[in-house]
VOMAR-232478 format. One record per residue (C-alpha): residue number from 0; x, y, z; residue in one letter; chain. Coordinates in Angstrom, 1 decimal. Layout:
<nodes>
{i NUM x X y Y z Z aa A ch A}
...
</nodes>
This chain:
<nodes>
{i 0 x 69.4 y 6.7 z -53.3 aa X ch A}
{i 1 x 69.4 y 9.9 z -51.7 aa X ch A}
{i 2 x 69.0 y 12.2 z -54.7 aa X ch A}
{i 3 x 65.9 y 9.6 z -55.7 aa X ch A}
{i 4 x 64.8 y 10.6 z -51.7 aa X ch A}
{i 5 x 65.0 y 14.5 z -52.4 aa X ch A}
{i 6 x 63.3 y 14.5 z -55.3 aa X ch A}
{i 7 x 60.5 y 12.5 z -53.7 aa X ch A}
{i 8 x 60.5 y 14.8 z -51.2 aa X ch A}
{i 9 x 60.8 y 18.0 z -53.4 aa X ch A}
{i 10 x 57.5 y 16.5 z -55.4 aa X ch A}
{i 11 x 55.4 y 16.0 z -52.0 aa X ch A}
{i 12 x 55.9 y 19.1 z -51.3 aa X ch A}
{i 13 x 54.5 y 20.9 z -54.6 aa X ch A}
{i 14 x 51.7 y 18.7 z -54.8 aa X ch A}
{i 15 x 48.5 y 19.3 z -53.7 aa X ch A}
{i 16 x 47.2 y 17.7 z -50.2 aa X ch A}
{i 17 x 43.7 y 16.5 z -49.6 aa X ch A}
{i 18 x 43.5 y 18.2 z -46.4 aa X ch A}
{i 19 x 43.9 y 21.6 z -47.9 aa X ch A}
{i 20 x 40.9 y 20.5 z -50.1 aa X ch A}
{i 21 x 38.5 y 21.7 z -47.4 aa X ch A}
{i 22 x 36.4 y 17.9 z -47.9 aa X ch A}
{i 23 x 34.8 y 16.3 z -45.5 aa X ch A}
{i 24 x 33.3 y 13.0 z -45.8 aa X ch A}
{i 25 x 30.3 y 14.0 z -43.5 aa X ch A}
{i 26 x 28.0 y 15.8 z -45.2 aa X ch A}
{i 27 x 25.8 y 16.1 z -42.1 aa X ch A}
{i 28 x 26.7 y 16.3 z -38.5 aa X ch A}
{i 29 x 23.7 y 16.7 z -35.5 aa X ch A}
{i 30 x 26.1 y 14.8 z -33.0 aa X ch A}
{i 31 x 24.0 y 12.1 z -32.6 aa X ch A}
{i 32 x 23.0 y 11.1 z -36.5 aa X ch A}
{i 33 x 25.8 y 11.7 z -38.9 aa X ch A}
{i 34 x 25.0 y 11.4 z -43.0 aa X ch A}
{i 35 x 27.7 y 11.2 z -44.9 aa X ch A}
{i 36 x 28.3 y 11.7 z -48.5 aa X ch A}
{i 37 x 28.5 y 8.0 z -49.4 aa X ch A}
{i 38 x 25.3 y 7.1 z -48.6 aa X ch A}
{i 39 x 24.5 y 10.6 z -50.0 aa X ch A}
{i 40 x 26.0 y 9.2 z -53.4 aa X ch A}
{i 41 x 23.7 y 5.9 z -53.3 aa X ch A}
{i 42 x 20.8 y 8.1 z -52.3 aa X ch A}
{i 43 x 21.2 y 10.1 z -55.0 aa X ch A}
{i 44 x 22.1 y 7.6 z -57.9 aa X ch A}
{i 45 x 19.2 y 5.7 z -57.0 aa X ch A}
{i 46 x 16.9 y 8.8 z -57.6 aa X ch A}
{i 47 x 18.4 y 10.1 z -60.9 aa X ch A}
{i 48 x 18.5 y 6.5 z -62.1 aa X ch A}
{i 49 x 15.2 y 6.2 z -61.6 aa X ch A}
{i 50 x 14.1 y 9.4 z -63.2 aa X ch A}
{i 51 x 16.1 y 8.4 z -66.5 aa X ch A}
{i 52 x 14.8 y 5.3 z -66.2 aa X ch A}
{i 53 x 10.9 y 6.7 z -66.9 aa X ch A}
{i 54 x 12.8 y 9.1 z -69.4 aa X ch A}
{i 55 x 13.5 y 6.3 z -71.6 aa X ch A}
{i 56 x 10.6 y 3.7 z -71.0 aa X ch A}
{i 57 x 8.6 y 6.6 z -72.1 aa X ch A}
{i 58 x 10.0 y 6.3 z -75.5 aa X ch A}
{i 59 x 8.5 y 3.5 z -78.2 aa X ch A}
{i 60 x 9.4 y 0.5 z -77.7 aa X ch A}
{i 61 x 10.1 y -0.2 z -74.4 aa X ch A}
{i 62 x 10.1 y -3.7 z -72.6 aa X ch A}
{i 63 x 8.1 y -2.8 z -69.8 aa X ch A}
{i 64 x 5.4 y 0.0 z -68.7 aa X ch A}
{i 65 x 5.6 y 2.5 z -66.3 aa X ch A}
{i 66 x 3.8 y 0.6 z -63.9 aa X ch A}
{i 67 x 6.2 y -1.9 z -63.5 aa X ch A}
{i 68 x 9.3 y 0.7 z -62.7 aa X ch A}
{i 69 x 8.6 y 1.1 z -58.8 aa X ch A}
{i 70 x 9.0 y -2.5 z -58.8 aa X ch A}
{i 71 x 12.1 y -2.4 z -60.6 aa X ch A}
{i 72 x 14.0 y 0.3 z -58.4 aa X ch A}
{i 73 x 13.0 y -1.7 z -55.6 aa X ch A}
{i 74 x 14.4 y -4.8 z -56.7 aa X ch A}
{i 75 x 17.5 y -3.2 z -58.2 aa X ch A}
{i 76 x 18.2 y -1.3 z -54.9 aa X ch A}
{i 77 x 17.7 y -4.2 z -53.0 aa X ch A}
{i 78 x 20.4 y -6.1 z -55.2 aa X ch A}
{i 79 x 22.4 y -2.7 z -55.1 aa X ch A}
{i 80 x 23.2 y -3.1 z -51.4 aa X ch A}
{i 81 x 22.8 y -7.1 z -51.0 aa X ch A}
{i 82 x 24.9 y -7.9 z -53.5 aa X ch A}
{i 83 x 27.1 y -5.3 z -53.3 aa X ch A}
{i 84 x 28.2 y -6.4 z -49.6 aa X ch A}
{i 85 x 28.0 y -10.1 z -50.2 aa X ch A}
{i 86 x 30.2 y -9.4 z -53.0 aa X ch A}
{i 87 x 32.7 y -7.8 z -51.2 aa X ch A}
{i 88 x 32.6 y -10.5 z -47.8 aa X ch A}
{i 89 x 33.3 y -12.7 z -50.7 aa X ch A}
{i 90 x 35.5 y -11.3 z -53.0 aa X ch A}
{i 91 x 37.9 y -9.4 z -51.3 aa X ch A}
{i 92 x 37.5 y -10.6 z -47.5 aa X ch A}
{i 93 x 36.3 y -14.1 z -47.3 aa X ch A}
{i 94 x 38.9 y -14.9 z -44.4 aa X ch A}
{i 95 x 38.1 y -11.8 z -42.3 aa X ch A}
{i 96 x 34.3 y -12.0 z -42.0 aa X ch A}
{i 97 x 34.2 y -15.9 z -41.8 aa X ch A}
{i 98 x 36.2 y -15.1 z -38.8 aa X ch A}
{i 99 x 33.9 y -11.9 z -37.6 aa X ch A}
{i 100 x 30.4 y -12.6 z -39.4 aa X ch A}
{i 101 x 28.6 y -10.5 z -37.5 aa X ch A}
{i 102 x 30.3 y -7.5 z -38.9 aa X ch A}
{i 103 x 28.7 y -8.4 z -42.7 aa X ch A}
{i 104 x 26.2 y -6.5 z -41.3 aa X ch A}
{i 105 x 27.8 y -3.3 z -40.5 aa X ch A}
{i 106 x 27.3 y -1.7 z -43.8 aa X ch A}
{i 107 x 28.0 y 2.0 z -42.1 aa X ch A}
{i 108 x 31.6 y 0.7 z -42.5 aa X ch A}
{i 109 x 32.0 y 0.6 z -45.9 aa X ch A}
{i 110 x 33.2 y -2.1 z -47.8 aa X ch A}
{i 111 x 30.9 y -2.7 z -51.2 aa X ch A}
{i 112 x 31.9 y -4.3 z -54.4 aa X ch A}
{i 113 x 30.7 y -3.1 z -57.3 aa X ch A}
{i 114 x 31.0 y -6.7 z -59.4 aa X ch A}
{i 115 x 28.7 y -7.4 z -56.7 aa X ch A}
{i 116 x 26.2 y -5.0 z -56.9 aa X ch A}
{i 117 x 25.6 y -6.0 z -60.4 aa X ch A}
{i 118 x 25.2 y -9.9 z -60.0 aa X ch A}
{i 119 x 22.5 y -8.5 z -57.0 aa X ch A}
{i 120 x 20.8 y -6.1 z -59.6 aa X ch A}
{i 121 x 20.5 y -8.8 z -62.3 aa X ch A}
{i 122 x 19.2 y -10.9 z -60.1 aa X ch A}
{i 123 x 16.8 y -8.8 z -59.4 aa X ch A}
{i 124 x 15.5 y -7.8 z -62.5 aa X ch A}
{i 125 x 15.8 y -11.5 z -63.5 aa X ch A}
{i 126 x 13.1 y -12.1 z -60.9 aa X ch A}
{i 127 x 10.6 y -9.3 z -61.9 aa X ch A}
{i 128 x 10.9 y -10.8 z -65.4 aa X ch A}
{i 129 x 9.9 y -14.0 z -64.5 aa X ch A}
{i 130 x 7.2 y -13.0 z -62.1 aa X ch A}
{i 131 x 5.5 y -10.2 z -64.7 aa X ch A}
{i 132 x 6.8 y -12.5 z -67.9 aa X ch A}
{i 133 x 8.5 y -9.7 z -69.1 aa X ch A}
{i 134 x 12.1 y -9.8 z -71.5 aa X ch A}
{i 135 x 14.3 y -10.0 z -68.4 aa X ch A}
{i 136 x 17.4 y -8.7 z -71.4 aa X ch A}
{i 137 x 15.9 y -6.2 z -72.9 aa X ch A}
{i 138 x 14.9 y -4.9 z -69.1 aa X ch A}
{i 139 x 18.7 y -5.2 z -68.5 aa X ch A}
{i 140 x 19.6 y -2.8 z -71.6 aa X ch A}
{i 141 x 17.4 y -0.6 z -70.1 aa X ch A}
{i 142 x 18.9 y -0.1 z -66.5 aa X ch A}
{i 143 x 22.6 y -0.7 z -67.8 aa X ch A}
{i 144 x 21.7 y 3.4 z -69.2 aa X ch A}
{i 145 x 20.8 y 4.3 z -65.9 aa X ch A}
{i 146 x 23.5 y 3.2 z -64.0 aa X ch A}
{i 147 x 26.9 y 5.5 z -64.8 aa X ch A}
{i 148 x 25.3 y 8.5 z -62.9 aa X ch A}
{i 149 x 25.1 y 6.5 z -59.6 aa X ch A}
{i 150 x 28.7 y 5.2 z -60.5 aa X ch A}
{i 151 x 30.2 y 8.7 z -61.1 aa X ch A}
{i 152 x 28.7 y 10.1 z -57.6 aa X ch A}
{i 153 x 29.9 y 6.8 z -55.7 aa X ch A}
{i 154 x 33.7 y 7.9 z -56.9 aa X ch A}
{i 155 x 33.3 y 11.4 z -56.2 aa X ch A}
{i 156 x 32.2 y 10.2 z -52.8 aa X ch A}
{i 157 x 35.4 y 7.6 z -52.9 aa X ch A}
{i 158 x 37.6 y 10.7 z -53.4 aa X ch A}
{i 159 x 35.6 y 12.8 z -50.2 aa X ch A}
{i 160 x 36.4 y 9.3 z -48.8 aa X ch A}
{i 161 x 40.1 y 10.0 z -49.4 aa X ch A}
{i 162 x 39.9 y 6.0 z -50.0 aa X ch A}
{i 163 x 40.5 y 3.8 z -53.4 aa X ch A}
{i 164 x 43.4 y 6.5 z -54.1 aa X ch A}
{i 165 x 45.9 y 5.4 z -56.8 aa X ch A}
{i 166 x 49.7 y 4.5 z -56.8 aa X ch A}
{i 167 x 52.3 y 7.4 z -56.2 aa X ch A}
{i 168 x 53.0 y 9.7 z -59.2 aa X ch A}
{i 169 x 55.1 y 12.8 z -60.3 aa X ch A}
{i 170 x 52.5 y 14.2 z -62.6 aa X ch A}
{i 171 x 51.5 y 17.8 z -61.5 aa X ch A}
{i 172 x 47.6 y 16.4 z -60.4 aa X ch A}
{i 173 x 49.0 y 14.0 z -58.0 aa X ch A}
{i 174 x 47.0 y 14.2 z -54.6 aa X ch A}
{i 175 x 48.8 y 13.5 z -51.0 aa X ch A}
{i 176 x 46.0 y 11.3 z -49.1 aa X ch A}
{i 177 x 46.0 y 11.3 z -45.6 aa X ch A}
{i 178 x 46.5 y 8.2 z -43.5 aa X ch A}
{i 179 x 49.6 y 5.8 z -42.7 aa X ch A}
{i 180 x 48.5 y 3.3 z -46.3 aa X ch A}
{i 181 x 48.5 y 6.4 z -48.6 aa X ch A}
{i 182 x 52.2 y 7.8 z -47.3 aa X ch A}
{i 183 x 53.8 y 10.9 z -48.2 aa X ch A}
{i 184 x 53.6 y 10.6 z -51.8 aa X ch A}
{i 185 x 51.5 y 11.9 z -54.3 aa X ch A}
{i 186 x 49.0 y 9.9 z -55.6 aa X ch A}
{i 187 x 46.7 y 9.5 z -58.8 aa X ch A}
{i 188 x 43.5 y 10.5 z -57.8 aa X ch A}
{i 189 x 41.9 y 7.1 z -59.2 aa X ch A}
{i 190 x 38.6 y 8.3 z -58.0 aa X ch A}
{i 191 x 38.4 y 10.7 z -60.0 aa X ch A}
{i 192 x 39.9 y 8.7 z -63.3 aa X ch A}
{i 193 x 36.8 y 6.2 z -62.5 aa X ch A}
{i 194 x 34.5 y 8.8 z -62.1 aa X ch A}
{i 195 x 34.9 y 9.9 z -65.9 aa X ch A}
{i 196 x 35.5 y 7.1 z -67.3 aa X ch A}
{i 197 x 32.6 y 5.2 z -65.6 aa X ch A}
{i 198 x 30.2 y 7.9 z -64.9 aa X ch A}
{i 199 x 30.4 y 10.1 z -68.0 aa X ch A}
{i 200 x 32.1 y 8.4 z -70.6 aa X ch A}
{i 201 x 30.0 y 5.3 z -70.0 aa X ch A}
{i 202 x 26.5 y 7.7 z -69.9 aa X ch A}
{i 203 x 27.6 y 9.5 z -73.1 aa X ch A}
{i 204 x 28.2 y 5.6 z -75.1 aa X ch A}
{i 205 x 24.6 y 4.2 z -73.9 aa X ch A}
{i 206 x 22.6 y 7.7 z -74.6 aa X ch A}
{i 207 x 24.3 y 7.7 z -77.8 aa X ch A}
{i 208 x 23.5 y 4.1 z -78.8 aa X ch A}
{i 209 x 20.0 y 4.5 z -77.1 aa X ch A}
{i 210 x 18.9 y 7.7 z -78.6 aa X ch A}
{i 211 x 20.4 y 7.7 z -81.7 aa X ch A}
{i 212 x 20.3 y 4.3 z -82.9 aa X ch A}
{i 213 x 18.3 y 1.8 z -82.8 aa X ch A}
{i 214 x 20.4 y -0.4 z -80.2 aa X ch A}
{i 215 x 17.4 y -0.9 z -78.4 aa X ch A}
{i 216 x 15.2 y -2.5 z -80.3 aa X ch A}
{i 217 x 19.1 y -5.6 z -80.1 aa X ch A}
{i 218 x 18.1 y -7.2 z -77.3 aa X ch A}
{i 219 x 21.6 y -7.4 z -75.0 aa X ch A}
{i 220 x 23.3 y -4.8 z -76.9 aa X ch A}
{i 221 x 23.1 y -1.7 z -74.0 aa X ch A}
{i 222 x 23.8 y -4.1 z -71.3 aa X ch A}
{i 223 x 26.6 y -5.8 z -73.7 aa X ch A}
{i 224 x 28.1 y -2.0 z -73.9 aa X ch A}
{i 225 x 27.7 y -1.5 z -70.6 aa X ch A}
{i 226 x 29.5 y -4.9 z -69.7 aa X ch A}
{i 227 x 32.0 y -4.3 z -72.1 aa X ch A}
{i 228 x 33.4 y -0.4 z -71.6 aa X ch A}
{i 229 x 33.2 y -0.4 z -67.7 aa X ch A}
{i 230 x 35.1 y -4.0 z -67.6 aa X ch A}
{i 231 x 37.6 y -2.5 z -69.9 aa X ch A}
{i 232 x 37.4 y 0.8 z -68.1 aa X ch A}
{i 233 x 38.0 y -1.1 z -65.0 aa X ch A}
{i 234 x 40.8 y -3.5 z -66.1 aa X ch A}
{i 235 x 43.2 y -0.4 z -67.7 aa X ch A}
{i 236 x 43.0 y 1.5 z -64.7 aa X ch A}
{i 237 x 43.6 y -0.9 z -61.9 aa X ch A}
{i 238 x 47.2 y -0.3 z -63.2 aa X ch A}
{i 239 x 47.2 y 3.2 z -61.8 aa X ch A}
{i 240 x 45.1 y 1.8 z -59.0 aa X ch A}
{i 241 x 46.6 y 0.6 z -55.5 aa X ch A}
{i 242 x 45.2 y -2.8 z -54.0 aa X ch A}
{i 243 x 43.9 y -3.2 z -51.1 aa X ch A}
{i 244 x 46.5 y -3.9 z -48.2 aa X ch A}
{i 245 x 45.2 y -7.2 z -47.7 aa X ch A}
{i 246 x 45.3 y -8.1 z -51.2 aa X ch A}
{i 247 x 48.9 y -6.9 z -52.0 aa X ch A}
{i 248 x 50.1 y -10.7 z -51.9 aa X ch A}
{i 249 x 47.3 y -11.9 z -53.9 aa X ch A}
{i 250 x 48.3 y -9.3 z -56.6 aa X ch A}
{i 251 x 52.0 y -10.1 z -56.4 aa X ch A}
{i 252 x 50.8 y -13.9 z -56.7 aa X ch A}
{i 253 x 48.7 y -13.7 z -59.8 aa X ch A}
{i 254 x 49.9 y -10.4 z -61.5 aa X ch A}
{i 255 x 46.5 y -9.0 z -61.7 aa X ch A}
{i 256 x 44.2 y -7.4 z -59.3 aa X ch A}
{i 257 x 41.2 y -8.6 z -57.8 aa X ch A}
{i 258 x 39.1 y -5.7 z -59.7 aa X ch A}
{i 259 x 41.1 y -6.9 z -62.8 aa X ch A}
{i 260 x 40.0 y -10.8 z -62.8 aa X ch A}
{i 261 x 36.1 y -9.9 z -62.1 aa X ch A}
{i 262 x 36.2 y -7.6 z -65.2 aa X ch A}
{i 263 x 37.5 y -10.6 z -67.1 aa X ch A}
{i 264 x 33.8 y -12.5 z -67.4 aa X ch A}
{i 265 x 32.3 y -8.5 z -68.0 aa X ch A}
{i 266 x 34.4 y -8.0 z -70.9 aa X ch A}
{i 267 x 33.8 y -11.1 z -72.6 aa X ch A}
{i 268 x 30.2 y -11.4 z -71.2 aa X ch A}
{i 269 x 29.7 y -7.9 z -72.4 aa X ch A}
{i 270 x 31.6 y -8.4 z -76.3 aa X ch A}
{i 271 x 29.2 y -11.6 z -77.0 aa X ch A}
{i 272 x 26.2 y -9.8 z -76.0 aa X ch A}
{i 273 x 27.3 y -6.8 z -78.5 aa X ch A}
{i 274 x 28.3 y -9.0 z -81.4 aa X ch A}
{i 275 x 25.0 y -11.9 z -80.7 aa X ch A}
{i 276 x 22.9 y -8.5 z -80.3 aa X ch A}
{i 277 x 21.1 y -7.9 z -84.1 aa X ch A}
{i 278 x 20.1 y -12.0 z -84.0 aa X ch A}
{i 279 x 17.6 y -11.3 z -81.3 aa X ch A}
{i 280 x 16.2 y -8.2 z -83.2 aa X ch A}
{i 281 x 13.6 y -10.1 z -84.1 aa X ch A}
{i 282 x 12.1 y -11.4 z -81.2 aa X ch A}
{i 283 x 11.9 y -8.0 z -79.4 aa X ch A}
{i 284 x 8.1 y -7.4 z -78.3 aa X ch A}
{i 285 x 7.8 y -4.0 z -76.7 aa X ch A}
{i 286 x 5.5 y -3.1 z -73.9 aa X ch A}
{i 287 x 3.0 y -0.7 z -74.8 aa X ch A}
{i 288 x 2.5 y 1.9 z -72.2 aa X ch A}
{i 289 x -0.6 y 2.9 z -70.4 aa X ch A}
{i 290 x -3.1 y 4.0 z -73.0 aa X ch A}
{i 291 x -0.4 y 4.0 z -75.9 aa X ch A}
{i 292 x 0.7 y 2.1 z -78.9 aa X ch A}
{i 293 x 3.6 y -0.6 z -78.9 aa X ch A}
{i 294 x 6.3 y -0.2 z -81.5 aa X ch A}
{i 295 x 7.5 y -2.7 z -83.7 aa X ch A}
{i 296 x 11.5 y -3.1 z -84.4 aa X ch A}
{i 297 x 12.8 y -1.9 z -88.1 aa X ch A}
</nodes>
């Protein structure tokens, strides 16, 4: 027991702290108005996803025109922070808010679930379909490619956070976090695992399968990879992952974590989408862009 204790101690010590990192999670300070990198992070995925958004509906073949993507980052942003908070009040503290519901609305205090965000952004571009009778899938494979850039800056801005961190390691990259929850321990820097995994891994599948192949053009196959490599990306590294304090029972319980059973549906949601994804081929009517000629599927 005490020679486990020393060498605890003995890897604290030789690991590298988050406070000598020089990060702060205000990015801005005037005193009275204070912008932080997290909403920095939202700020900016939103943009870039945007900007690859017209990127691709430029190319042939796309499900909807130009016209229709201001719409459509609207909507999706709207779903973004909706559903990402409602997700969370009911995900991972149902209890908590239905005792304080007035704090839902304090979204300057974090607390945003990603399997969340993604039932408000389908939502969302479920209901532009319908309103502009536009291929509310093919719409989805579109934004699925546009997504990991927003989800690689939301874990870098996790880790400035010094929140989500993993459990305690000995590997030389371990991170002390500060606070009482994290303890003296090195951690895995989770954040970061997530970050690649999610945010450049994921990017580098869908621009693959969108530029050089014709994935497109299978109505639900984008979408199905996107479903399908973040819910697996998710699931494998909750296991380096430390719940949430108030879900520590509820993980003990059911031998999973929360993150872990709403990846489930994505990874079987997302594997029939790939495999189903050449029989709707043939349906696939693009939207010809202002002034320029739709493309037909080979």
């Amino acid at each position: 027991m005490i020679d486990a204790l020393l060498t605890s101690m003995s890897v604290a010590d030789n690991a590298v702290r988050w406070t000598d990192l020089g990060l702060d999670p205000v990015a801005i300070d005037l005193g009275f108005f204070q912008l932080r990198w997290y909403s920095l992070a939202y700020l900016f995925g939103i943009i870039i996803g945007w900007w690859y958004l017209l990127k691709l509906l430029a190319q042939p073949g796309a499900p909807m025109a130009r016209r229709h993507a201001d719409d459509m980052v609207f909507n999706t942003t709207l779903g973004i922070i909706l559903g990402g908070r409602l997700g969370y009040v009911l995900f991972y503290r149902p209890v908590y808010y239905l005792e304080n519901p007035l704090e839902i609305f304090q979204l300057w205090d974090g607390g945003m679930s990603f399997h969340g965000g993604v039932i408000g952004v389908s939502l969302g571009i479920v209901w532009l379909a319908r309103r502009q009778k536009l291929d509310w899938l093919r719409i989805h494979d579109y934004v699925a490619c546009c997504i990991p850039p927003g989800l690689f800056l939301g874990r870098l801005a996790n880790f400035v956070n010094a929140e989500l961190w993993g459990r305690t390691t000995d590997l030389p990259w371990g991170i002390v976090f500060p606070g009482d929850g994290a303890g003296p321990l090195p951690r895995h820097p989770s954040q970061l695992y997530e970050a690649g995994l999610e945010g450049v891994v994921l990017f580098l599948i869908l621009a693959f399968l969108f530029w050089k192949t014709r994935a497109r053009y299978q109505p639900g196959k984008l979408v199905g990879t996107f479903l399908l490599v973040y819910g697996i990306s998710r699931f494998l590294l909750e296991y380096v992952r430390e719940a949430d304090n108030h879900l520590m029972e509820f993980a003990r319980i059911t031998h999973l974590h929360m993150g872990q059973w709403l990846s489930l549906p994505m990874i079987l949601g997302g594997l029939y989408l790939v495999l189903s994804a050449k029989r709707r081929a043939e349906r696939v009517r693009p939207i010809p862009a202002e002034g320029g000629p739709a493309d037909a599927p080979a």
